[in-house]
C-alpha positions as CSV (number, residue, x, y, z in Angstrom):
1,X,-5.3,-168.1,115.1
2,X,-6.7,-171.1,112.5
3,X,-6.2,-174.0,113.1
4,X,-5.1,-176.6,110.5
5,X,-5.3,-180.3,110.4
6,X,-2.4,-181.8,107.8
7,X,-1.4,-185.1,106.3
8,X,2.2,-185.5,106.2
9,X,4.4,-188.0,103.3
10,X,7.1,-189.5,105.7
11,X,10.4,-189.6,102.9
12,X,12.7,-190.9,105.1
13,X,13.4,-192.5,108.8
14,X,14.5,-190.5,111.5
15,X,16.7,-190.2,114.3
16,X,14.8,-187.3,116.0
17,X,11.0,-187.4,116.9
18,X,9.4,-184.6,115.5
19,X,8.0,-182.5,118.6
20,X,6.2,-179.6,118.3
21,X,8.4,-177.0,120.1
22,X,11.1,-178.8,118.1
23,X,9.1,-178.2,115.0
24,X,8.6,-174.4,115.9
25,X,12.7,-174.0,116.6
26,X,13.8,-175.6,113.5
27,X,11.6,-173.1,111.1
28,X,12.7,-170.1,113.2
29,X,16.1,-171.3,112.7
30,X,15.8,-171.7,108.4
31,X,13.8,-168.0,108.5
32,X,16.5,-166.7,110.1
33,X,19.1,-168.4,108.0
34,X,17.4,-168.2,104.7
35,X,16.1,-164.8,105.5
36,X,12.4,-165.5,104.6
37,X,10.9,-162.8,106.7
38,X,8.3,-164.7,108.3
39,X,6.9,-162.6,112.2
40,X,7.6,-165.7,113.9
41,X,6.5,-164.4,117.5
42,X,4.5,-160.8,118.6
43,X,3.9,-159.6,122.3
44,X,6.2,-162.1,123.7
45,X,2.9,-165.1,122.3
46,X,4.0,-167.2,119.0
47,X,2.3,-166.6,115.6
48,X,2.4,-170.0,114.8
49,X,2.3,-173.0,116.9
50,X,2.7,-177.0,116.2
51,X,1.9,-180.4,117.3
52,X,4.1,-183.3,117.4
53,X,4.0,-185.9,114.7
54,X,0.7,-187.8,115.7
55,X,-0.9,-190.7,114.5
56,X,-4.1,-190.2,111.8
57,X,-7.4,-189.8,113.2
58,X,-5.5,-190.4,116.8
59,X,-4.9,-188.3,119.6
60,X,-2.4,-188.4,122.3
61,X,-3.7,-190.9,125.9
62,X,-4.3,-188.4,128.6
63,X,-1.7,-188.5,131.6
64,X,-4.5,-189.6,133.8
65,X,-4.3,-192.0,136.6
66,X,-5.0,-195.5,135.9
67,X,-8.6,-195.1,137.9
68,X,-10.4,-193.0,134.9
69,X,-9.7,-195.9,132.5
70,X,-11.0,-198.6,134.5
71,X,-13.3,-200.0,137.0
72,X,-11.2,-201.4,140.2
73,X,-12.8,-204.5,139.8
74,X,-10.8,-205.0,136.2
75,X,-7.5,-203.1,137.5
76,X,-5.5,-206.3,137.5
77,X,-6.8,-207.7,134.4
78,X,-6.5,-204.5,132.3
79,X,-3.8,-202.6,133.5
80,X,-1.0,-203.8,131.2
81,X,-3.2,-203.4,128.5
82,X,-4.4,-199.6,129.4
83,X,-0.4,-199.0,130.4
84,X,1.0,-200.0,126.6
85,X,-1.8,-197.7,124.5
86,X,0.0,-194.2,123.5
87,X,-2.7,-193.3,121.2
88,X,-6.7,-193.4,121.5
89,X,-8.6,-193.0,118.4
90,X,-10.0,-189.2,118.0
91,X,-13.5,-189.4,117.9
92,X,-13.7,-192.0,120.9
93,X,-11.5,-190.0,123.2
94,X,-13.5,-186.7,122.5
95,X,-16.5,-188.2,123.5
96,X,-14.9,-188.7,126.7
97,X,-14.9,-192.2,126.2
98,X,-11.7,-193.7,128.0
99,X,-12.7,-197.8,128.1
100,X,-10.2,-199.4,126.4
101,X,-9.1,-202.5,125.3
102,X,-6.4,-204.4,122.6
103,X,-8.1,-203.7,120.1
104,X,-7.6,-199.8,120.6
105,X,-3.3,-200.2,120.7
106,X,-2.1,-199.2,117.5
107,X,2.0,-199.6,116.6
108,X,2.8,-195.9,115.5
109,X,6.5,-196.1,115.2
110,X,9.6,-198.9,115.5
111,X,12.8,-198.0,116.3
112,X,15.9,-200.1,115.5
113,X,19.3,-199.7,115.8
114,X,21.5,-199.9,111.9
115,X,25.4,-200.0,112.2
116,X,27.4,-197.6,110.3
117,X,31.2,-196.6,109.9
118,X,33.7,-193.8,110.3
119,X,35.0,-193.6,106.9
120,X,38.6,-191.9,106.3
121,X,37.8,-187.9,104.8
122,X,40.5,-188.4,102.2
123,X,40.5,-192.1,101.4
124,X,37.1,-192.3,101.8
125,X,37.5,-196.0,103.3
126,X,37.7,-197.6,106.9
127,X,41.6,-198.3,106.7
128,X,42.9,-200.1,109.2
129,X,40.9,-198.7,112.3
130,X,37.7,-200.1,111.3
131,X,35.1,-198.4,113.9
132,X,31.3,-199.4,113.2
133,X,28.9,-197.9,115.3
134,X,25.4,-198.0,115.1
135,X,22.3,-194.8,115.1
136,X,18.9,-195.5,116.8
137,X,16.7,-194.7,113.9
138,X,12.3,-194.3,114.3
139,X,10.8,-195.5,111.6
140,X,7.1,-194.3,111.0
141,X,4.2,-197.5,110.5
142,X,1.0,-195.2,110.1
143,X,-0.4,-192.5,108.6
144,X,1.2,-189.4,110.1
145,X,-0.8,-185.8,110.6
146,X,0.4,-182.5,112.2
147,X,-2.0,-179.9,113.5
148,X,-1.1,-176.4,113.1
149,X,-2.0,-173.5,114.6
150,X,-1.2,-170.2,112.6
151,X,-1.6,-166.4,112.0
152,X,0.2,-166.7,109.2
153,X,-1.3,-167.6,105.7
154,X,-1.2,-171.1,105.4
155,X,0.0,-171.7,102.1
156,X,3.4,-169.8,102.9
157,X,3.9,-171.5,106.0
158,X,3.1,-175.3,104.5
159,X,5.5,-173.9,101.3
160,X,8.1,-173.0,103.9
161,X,7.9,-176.3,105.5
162,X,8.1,-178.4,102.6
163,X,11.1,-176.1,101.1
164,X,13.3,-177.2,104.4
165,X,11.8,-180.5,104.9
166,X,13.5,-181.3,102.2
167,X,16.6,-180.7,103.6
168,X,15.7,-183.3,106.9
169,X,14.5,-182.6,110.3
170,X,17.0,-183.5,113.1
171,X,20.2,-185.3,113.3
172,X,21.8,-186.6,110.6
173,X,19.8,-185.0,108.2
174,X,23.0,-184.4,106.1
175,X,23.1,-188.0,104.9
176,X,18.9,-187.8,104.2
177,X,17.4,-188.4,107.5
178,X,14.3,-186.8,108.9
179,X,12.4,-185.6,105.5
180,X,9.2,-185.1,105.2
181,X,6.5,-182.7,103.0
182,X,3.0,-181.8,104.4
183,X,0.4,-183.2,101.3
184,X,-3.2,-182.3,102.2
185,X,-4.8,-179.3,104.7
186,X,-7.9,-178.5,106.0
187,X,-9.3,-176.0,108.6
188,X,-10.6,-177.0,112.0
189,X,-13.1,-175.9,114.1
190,X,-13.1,-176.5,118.0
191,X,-15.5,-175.8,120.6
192,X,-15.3,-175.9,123.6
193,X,-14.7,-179.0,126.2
194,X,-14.6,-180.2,129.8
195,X,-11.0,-180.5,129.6
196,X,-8.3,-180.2,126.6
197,X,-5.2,-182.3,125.8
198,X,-2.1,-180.8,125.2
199,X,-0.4,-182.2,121.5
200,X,3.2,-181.0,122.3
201,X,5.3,-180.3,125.2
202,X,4.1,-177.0,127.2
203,X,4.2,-175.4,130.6
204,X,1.0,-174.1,131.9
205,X,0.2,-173.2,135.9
206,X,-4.2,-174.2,135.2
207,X,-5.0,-177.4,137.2
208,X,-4.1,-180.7,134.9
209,X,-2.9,-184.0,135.1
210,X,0.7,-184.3,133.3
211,X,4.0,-185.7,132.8
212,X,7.5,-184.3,132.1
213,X,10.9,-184.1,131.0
214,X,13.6,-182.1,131.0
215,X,14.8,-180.0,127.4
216,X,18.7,-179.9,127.6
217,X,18.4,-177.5,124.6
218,X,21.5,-176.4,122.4
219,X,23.1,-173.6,119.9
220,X,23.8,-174.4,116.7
221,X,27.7,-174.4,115.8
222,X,28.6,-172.8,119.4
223,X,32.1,-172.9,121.7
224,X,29.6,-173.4,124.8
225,X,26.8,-175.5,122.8
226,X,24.3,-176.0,125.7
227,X,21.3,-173.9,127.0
228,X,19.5,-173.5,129.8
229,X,17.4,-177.5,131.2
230,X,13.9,-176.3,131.3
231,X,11.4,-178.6,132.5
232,X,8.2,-179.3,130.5
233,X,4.9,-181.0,130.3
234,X,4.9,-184.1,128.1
235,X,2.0,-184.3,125.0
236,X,-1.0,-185.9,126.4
237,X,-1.4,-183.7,129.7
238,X,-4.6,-183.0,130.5
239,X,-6.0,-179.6,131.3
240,X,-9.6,-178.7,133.7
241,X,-9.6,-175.3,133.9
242,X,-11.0,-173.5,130.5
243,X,-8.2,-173.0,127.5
244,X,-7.9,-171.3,124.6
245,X,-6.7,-173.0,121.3
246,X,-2.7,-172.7,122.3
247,X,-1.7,-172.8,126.0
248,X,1.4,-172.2,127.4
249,X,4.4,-169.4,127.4
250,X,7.7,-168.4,125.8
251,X,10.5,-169.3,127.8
252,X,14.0,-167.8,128.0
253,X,16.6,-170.5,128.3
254,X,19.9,-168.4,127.0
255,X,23.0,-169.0,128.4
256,X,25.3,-167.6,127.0
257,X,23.5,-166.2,124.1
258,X,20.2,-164.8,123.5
259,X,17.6,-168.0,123.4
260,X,13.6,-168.7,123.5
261,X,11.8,-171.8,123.2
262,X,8.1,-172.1,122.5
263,X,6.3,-174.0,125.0
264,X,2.8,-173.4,123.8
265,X,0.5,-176.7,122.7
266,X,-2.5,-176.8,120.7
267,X,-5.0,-177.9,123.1
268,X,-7.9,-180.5,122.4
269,X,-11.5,-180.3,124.1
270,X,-12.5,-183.2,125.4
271,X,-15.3,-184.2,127.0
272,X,-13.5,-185.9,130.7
273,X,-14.3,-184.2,133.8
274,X,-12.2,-184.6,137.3
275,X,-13.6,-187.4,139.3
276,X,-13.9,-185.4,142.3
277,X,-16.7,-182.9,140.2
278,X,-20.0,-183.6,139.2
């Protein structure tokens, strides 16, 4: 696999964060539909693997415990500050370099609530029932980039990408929502680290630090919509045993239909070793 780092032209708010095994279902799903013939996965391992949605020239905080940010002396003093950054600027965290301060919070995203209503198919008004409702929509504040992790040639998979982000990532995207188009990529070249952060949700059994949360996955236009819950570990886990570019496995979360989902991340060396090794 390559591995490409890529700017990415936000069009539009959205009402679903942009998560890498997210990102990986909804081009299988247009390849499929659209019959574009792309090998999507090979030997039960994807060809092609994504991060979420990530700040510029950010990565994701490790999931570490409060103690590898900050001297006990300063735990009271700092830890609000430590608890409210979500991002650490790239070339600080790779150096291994976890003190930080106010300076270092950046505000990626807001998310605000706008109030719509149910409008009448035929009259195309509210009549008499009026029902407003509102949508929780993310809006994006910084620069946003997307690694990408691929066997396939590039240029077909960022055409591919722009062709359906076009037509909107996630919910609502009928009425415009969730559109986006990748601008600039280069290649990237990774050695190796102490330790590697995940970009996207994964599973993986090597020793780490992480959080999770549970995917209550569904089929599109199905009588029995829901899949299996799978559990996963959250962007920003932290890996100490040696990894490869991707980590992770391909789950099978059918129910009543045949189902995958991708939970393989692009992982991150860093330079942050356990505290209990030398």
């Amino acid at each position: 696999m390559k591995l490409y780092r890529c700017e990415v032209d936000i069009k539009s708010t959205f009402l679903t964060y942009p998560k890498g095994d997210m990102l990986f279902g909804f081009l299988f799903y247009w390849n499929e539909k659209l019959k574009k013939g792309f090998e999507l996965i090979k030997d039960n391992k994807p060809k092609i693997v994504f991060s979420d949605f990530l700040p510029k020239n950010h990565l994701p905080k490790p999931a570490l415990p409060i103690n590898y940010f900050v001297k006990e002396e300063e735990l009271e003093l700092k830890r609000k500050v430590i608890k409210s950054i979500s991002w650490i600027k790239e070339d600080k965290l790779k150096k291994g370099d976890l003190n930080l301060d106010e300076e270092d919070k950046i505000e990626f995203i807001n998310t605000f609530n706008s109030v719509k209503n149910h409008l009448n198919k035929f009259t195309f008004t509210t009549d008499e029932g009026f029902t407003p409702f509102s949508i929780r929509e993310i809006e994006f504040l910084y620069p946003v980039e997307i690694y990408i992790a691929s066997d396939i040639d590039i240029d077909r998979v960022v055409n591919f990408i722009n062709e359906i982000g076009e037509i909107g990532f996630g919910r609502k995207s009928s009425i415009g929502k969730g559109r986006f188009e990748i601008v600039k990529k280069k290649e990237v070249k990774l050695n190796k680290g102490a330790s590697y952060v995940a970009l996207s949700p994964f599973v993986t059994k090597k020793r780490s630090f992480y959080n999770t949360f549970s995917r209550f996955g569904k089929y599109h236009y199905n009588k029995k919509p829901f899949k299996k819950p799978v559990v996963l570990m959250e962007r920003g886990s932290i890996v100490f045993d040696e990894c490869g570019l991707v980590e992770g496995e391909i789950i099978d979360n059918s129910l009543v239909k045949e189902s995958i989902l991708n939970a393989y991340s692009i992982m991150i060396p860093l330079n942050i070793r356990k505290k209990d090794e030398s």
